[in-house]
N, C-alpha and C positions, 0 to 999 in steps of 0.2 A: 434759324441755323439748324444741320441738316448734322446729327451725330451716324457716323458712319463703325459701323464694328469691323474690326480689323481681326481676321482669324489665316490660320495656316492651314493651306489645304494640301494636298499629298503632292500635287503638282510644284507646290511652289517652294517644297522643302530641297535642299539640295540632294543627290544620291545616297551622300554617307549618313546622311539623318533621318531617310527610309529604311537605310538597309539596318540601320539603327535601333531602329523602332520594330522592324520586324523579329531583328535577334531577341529583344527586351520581352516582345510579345512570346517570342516560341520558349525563352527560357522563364516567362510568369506562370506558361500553362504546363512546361514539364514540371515546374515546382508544385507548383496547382495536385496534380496530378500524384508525386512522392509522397505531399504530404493524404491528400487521400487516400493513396495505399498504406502508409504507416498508420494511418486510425485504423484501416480494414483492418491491417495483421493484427495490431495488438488488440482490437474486439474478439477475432477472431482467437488470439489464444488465450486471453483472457476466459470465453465463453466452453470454446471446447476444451482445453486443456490447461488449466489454469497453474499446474505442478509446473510448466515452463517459466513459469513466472521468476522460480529461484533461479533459474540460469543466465536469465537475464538479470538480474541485480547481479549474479557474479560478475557479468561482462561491464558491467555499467563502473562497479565497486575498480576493476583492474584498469578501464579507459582513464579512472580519476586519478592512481596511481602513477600512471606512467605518462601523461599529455597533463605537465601543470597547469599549460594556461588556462584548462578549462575546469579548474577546482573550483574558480570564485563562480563559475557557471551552474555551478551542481548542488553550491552549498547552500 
């Protein structure tokens, strides 16, 4: 007896679950990509100017203030 693999190939997907998978691909690699940049900046200020640091705990401290549902996020 002859086990056969059963796989989906792009052909055999309908339109809306290419066009699907492309959207899912383009917003994995812009995320890819922000999060990237957000390690560069904060190396980046961290290394050259490290005094920015307070302004940013200010901005962080005021987000938690004013957006609750993101306190239990922070804590």
């Amino acid at each position: 007896m002859e086990v056969q693999k059963i796989t989906a190939t792009r052909s055999s997907l309908p339109a809306a679950a290419q066009y699907a998978r492309l959207g899912f691909s383009i917003l994995n690699v812009l995320f890819a990509i922000c999060i990237a940049l957000q390690v560069f900046l904060a190396g980046f200020a961290l290394f050259v100017d490290s005094s920015q640091w307070g302004s940013f705990r200010k901005k962080s401290d005021l987000r938690q203030r004013h957006i609750p549902s993101s306190r239990w996020a922070y804590s």
